[in-house]
LUMMIVO-765018 format. One record per residue (C-alpha): x, y, z. Coordinates in pm, 1 decimal. Layout:
REM LUMMIVO-765018
         X         Y         Z
         X         Y         Z
...
REM end
This chain:
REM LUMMIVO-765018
         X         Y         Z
       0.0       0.0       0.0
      77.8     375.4     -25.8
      41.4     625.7     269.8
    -223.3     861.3     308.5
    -274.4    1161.1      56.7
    -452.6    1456.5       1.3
    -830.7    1413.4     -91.1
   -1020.1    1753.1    -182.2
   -1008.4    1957.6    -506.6
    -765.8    2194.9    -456.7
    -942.2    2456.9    -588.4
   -1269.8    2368.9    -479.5
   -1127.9    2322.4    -121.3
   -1177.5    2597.6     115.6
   -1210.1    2763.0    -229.1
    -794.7    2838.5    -274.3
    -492.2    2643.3    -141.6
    -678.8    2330.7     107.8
    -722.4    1980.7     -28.6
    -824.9    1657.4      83.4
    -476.0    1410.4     200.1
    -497.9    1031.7     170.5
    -199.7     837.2     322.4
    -145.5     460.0     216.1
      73.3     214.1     360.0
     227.5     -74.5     137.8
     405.1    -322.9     254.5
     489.0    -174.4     564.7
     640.5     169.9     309.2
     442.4     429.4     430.4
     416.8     658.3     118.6
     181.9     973.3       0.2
    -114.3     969.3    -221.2
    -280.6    1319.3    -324.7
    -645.9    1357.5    -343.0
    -720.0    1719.8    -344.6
    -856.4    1956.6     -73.2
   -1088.1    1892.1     259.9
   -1289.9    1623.4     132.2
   -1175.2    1242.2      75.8
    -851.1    1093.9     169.2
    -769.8     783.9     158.0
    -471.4     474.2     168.0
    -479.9     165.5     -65.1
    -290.5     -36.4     186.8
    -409.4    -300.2     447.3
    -280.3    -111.2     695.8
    -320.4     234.3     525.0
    -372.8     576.4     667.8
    -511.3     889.9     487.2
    -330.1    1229.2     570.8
    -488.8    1584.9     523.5
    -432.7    1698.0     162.2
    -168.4    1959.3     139.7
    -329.9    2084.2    -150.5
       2.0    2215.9    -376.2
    -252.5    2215.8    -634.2
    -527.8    2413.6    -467.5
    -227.3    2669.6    -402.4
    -104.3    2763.2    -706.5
    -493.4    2807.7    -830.2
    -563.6    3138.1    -620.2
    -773.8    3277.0    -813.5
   -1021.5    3019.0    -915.4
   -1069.4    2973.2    -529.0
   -1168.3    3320.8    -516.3
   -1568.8    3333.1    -350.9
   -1856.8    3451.7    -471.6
   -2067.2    3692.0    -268.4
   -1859.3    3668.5       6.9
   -1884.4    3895.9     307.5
   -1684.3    4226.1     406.7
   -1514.4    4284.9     695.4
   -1779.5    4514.3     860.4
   -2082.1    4277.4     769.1
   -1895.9    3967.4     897.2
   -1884.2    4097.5    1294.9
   -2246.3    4206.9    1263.5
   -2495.8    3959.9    1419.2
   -2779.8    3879.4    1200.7
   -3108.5    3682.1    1278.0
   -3150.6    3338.8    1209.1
   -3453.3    3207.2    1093.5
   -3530.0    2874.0    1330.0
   -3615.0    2603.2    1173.5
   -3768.1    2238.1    1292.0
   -3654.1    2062.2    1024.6
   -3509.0    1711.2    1085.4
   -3110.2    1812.9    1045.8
   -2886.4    1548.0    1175.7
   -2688.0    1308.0     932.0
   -2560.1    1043.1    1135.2
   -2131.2    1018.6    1025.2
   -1843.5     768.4    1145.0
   -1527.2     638.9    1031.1
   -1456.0     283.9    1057.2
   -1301.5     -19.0     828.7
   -1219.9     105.2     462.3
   -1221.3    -137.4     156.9
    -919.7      70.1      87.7
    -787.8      62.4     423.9
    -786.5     423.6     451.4
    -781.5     550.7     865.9
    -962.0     847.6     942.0
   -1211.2     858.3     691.5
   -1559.0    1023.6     774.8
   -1873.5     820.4     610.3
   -2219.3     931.6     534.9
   -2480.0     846.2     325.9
   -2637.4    1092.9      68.8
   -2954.8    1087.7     -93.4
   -2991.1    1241.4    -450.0
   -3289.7    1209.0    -683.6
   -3387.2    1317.9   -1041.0
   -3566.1    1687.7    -979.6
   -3830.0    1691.8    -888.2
   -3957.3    1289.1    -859.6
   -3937.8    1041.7    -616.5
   -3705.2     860.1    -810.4
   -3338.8     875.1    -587.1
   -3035.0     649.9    -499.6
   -2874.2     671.1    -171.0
   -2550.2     632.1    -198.9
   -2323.4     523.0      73.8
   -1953.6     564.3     190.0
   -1928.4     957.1      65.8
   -1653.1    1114.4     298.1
   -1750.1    1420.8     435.2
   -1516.1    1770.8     399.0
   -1561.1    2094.9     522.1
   -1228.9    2153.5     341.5
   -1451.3    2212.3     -57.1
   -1771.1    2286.4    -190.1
   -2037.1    2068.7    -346.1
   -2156.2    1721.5    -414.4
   -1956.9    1475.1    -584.6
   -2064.0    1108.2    -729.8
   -1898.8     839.1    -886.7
   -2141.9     713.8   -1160.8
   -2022.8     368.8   -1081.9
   -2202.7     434.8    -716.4
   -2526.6     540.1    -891.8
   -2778.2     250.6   -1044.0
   -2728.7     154.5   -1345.3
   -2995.6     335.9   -1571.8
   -3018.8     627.4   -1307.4
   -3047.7     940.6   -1546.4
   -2968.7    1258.3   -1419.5
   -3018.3    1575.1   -1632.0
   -2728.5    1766.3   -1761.2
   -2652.3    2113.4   -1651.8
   -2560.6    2323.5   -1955.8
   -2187.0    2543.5   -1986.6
   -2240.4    2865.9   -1961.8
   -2540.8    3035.2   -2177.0
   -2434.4    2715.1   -2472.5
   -2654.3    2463.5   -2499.1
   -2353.8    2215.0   -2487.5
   -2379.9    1996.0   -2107.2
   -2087.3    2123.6   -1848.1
   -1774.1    1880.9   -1765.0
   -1603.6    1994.2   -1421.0
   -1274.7    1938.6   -1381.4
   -1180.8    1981.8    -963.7
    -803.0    1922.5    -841.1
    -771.1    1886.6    -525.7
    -401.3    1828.4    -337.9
    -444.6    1479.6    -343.3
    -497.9    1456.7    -708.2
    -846.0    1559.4    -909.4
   -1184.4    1507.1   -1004.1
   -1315.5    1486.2   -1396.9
   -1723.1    1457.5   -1479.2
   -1979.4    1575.2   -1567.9
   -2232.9    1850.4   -1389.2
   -2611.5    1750.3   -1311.2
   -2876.4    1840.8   -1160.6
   -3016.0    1617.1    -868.6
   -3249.3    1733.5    -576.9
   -3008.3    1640.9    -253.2
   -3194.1    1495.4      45.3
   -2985.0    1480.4     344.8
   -3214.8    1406.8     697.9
   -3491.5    1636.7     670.1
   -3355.9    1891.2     441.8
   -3332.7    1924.4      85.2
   -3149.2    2116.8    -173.4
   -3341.3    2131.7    -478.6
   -3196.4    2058.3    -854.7
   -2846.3    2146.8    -763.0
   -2536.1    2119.8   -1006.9
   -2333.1    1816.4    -854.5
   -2034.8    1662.8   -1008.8
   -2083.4    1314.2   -1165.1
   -1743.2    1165.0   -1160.2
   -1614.6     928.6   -1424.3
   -1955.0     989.1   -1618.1
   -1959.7     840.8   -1976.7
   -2054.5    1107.8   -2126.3
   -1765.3    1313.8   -2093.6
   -1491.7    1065.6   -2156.1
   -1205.9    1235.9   -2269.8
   -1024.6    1442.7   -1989.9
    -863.0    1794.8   -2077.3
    -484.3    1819.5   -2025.7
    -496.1    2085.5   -1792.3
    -704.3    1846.3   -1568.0
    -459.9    1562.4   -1611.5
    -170.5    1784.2   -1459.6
    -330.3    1817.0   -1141.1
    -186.3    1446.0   -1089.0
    -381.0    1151.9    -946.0
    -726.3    1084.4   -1140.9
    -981.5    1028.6    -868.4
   -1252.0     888.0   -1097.0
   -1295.6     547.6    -870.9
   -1342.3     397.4    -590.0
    -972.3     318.6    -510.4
    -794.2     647.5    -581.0
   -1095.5     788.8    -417.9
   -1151.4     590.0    -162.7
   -1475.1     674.6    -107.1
   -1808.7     668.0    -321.9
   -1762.8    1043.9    -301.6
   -1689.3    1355.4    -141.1
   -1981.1    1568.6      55.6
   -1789.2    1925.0      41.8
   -1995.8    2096.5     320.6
   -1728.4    2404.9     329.1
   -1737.3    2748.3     421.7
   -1832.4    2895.4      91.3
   -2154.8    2816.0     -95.2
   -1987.6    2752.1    -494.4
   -1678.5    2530.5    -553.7
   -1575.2    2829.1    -814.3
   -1693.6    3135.1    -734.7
   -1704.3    3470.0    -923.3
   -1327.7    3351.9   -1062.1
   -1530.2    3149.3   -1317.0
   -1853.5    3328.3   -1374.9
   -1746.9    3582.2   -1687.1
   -1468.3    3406.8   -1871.2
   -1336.0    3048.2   -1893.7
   -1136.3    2920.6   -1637.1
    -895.5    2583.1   -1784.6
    -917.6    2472.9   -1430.9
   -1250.9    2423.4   -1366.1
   -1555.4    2424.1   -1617.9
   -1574.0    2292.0   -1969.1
   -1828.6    2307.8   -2215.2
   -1866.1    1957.0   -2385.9
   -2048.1    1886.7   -2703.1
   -2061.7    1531.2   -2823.5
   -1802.7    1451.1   -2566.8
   -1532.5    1741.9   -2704.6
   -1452.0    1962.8   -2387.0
   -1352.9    2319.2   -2404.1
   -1299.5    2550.4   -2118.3
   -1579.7    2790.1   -2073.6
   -1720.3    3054.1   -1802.3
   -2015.6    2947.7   -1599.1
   -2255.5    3139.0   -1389.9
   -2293.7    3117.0   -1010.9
   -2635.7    2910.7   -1042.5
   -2493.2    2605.8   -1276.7
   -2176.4    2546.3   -1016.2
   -2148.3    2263.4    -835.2
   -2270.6    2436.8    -547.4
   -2242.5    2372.2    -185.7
   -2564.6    2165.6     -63.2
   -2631.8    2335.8     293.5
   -2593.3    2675.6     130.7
   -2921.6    2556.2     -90.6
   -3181.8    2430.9     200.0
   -3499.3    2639.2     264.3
   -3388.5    2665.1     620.1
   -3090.8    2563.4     838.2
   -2861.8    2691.5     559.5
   -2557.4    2906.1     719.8
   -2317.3    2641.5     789.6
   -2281.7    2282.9    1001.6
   -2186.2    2166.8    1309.3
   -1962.8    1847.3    1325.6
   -1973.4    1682.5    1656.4
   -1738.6    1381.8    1713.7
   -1677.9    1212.5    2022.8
   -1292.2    1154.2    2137.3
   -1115.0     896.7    2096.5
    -788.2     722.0    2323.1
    -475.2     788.0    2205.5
    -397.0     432.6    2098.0
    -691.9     491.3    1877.6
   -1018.5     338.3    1812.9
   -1177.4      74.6    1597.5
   -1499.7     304.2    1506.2
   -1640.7     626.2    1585.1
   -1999.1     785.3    1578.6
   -2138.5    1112.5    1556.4
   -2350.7    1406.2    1387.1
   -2346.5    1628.1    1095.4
   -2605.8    1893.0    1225.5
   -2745.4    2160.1     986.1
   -2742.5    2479.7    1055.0
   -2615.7    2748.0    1321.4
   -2812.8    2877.6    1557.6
   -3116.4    2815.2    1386.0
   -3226.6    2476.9    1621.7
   -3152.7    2381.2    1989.3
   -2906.9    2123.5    1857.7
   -2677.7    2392.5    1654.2
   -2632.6    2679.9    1891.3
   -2307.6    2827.7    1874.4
   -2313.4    2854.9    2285.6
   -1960.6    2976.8    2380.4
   -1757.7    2898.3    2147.2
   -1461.1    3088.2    1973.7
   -1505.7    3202.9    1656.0
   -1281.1    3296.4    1377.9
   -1301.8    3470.5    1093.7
   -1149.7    3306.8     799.9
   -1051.2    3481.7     485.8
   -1313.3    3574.8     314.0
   -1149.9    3487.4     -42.1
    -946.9    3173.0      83.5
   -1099.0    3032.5     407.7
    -778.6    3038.9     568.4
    -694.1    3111.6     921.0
    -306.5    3182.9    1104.5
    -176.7    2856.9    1305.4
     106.6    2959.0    1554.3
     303.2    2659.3    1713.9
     470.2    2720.0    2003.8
     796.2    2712.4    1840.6
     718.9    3061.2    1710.8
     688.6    2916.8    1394.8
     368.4    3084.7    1201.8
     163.1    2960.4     908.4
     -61.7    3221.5     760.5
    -249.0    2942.5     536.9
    -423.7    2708.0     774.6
    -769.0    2526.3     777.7
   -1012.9    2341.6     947.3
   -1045.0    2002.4     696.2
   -1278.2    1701.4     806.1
   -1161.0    1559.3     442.3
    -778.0    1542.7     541.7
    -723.6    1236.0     789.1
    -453.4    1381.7     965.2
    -241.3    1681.1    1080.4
     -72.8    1855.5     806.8
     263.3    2046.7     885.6
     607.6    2122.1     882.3
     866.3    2039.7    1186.8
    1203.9    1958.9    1114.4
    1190.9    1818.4    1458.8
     980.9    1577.4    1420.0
    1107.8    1258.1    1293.4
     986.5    1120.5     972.0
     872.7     771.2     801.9
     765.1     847.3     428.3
     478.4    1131.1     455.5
     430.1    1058.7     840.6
     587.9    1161.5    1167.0
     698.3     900.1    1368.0
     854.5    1040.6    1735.1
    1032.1     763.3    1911.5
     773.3     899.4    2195.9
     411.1    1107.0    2167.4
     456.0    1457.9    2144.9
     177.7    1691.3    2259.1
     293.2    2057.5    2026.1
      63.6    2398.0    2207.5
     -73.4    2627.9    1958.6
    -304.1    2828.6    1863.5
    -561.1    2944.8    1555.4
    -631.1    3277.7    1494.6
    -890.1    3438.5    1286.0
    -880.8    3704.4    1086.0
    -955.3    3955.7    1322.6
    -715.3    3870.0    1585.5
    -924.4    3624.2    1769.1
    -798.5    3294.6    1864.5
    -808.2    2977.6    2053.4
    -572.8    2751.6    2202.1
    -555.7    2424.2    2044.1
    -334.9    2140.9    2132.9
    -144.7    1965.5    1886.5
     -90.1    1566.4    1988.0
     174.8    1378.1    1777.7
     225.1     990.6    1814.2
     434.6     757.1    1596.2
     201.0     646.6    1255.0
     416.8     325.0    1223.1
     286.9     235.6    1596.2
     -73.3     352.8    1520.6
     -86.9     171.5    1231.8
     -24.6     -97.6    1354.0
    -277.5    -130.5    1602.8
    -551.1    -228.2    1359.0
    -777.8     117.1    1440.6
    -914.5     336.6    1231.1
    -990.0     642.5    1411.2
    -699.9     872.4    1573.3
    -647.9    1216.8    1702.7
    -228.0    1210.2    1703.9
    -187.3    1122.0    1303.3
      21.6    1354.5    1206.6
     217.9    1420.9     877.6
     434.7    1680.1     618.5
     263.1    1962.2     486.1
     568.8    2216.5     346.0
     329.5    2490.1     227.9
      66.8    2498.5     466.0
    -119.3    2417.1     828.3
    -379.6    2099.5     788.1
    -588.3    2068.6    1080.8
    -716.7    1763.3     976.4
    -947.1    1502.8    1132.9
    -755.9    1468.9    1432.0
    -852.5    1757.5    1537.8
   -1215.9    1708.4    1538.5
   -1236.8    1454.1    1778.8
   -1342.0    1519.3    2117.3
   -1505.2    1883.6    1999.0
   -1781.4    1999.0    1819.7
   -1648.6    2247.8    1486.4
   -1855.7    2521.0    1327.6
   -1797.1    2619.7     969.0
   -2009.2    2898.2     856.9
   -2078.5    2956.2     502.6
   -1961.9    3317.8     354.6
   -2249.1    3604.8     381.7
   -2517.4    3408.5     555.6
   -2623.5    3539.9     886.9
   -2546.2    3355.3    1200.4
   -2565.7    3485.4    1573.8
   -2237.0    3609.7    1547.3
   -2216.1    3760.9    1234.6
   -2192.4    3661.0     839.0
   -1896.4    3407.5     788.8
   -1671.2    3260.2     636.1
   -1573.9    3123.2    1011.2
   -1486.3    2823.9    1206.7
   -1623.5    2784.7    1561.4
   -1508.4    2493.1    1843.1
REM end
């Protein structure tokens, strides 16, 4: 097997430099796999781990990360009101045994249905990242014969192709429009990405160079990615009035080209669409030993502040960037890394310490290392958060799947991966829509 890598489109992820990490190990090499920002990760191995995507894709893709409609300064520390809701809005998550023997992947299930009919697939084992934007679908994980309608390019006639990188490698397929039913809530004809769909078989060159092709189940390693980010299009305004190579294509009889595409026909975050409970999730996560643990349960709750189950209560919040998503991490080595995220799609901790020591894309300390530090938003709030580091060979190992000290290299940017959501429950707000403290982008924990 190969080590973990990156799982997320790069630039779909946290909309600029965050991407979903898969690690794999084989035969007892632990080596890297990309997969593309916050959202999938996943290792091949029998005793493979996936790490946070460092996303070198999503980084060098600025632009195209850039969000649409996003919220200023001033609007974001102004508290709005929330309409409340009692709408059914709990998705029930976990991470447990992979086919692909991928640790620290979080599982849900995911509805979708032709618009406006009763006639759906739920499809299981679609990892869940608040690291990207939108729904994405192997056609191999839909029924056979399940016809969803195209979503045209642009103002052409011709049906979209998407391609999205993310640092673990990158997504190619086609856009269509399916009416999302997660719990009670529903987001109505929305552009998802079918991956691997037939009828967009060729894939552009510029897609090809974002490296791995994640168009199946094994260099996914997952059915799919559920990109429940802070920002409610994967694109944004960066591909709304001219064509953008790295994202949308218009493809006539199977013949891609790249072409602009309006806000409305994006693959579009799903939560951002619901009639109510729409400003962001909640991902609560119970924690887990520091040897590990075979399985873990928990929630993906809808909304902020709009049910008794999502209030913010008192925790921190901080303002991410309202073009990137990213927040400042400070170890307490002094070092500083302006470009950090909050990425349930990367299954580990993502960073660089040249005192750590290394095997392959993991750290492996002779002893656990607990590393203080703290996240700051973009207004000069922060939170202390700790930093726990044990040896991958040695959790490996153990046979678990779930861990909150997998740690691993990340030379560009701060990961806080999976790890880190154990044991807390994590806000992530969605750019311009009001919650009790203010428009976001922001995390919360």
């Amino acid at each position: 097997m190969s080590a973990p890598a990156p799982h997320a489109p790069a630039h779909a992820c946290i909309r600029s430099a965050h991407a979903l990490v898969l690690v794999l190990v084989l035969a007892g090499i632990l080596a890297v796999a990309l997969a593309g920002c916050g959202g999938g990760g996943g290792n091949s191995g029998t005793t493979g781990a996936t790490a946070p995507a460092s996303a070198p894709a999503a980084a060098s893709a600025p632009a195209a990360s850039a969000p649409a409609g996003a919220s200023s300064p001033d609007s974001s520390s102004t508290s709005g009101t929330v309409p409340q809701s009692t709408t059914p809005n709990v998705v029930a998550v976990s991470v447990a045994a992979t086919p692909t023997s991928t640790r620290n992947m979080l599982m849900a299930s995911v509805t979708v249905c032709v618009p406006g009919t009763n006639t759906c697939a739920t499809v299981d084992n679609v990892q869940v990242d608040t690291g990207s934007q939108g729904l994405r679908l192997l056609a191999s994980a839909l029924p056979a014969g399940f016809a969803l309608p195209a979503v045209n390019a642009g103002a052409s006639p011709s049906p979209a192709g998407e391609c999205a990188a993310f640092g673990s490698g990158y997504t190619w397929g086609a856009v269509r429009s399916a009416d999302v039913r997660l719990a009670g809530e529903v987001a109505p004809a929305l552009p998802i990405q079918v991956i691997a769909d037939p009828s967009v078989p060729t894939t552009p060159s510029v897609c090809e160079g974002f490296g791995l092709a994640m168009i199946n189940t094994t260099a996914l390693r997952s059915n799919g990615i559920l990109g429940v980010g802070p920002f409610d299009a994967d694109c944004g305004a960066a591909c709304v009035n001219q064509p953008n190579s790295s994202w949308y294509y218009a493809c006539p009889s199977g013949t891609c080209a790249a072409s602009a595409q309006p806000l409305a026909q994006q693959v579009s975050n799903p939560v951002a669409a619901f009639a109510t409970d729409n400003n962001g999730v909640v991902l609560d996560l119970p924690a887990v030993p520091d040897t590990g643990q075979s399985a873990v349960s928990g929630s993906l709750i809808f909304g902020i502040g709009s049910q008794a189950n999502n209030a913010l209560g008192s925790a921190t919040v901080l303002r991410a960037n309202t073009v990137s998503g990213f927040v400042t991490t400070t170890t307490s080595d002094g070092s500083v890394y302006p470009l950090s995220y909050l990425d349930s799609g990367s299954n580990g901790f993502f960073f660089a310490n040249s005192a750590l020591a290394r095997c392959g894309v993991w750290y492996c300390p002779s002893a656990p290392v607990s590393i203080g530090a703290t996240i700051e938003g973009t207004d000069g709030v922060s939170a202390p958060a700790s930093l726990p580091v044990a040896n991958a060979q040695t959790l490996l190992a153990s046979g678990n799947w779930a861990f909150d000290n997998l740690a691993g290299y990340n030379g560009n940017m701060f990961g806080w991966g999976l790890p880190f959501f154990f044991g807390r429950r994590i806000y992530t707000a969605i750019e311009a829509q009001p919650t009790p403290a203010g428009t976001g982008p922001y995390f919360a924990f």
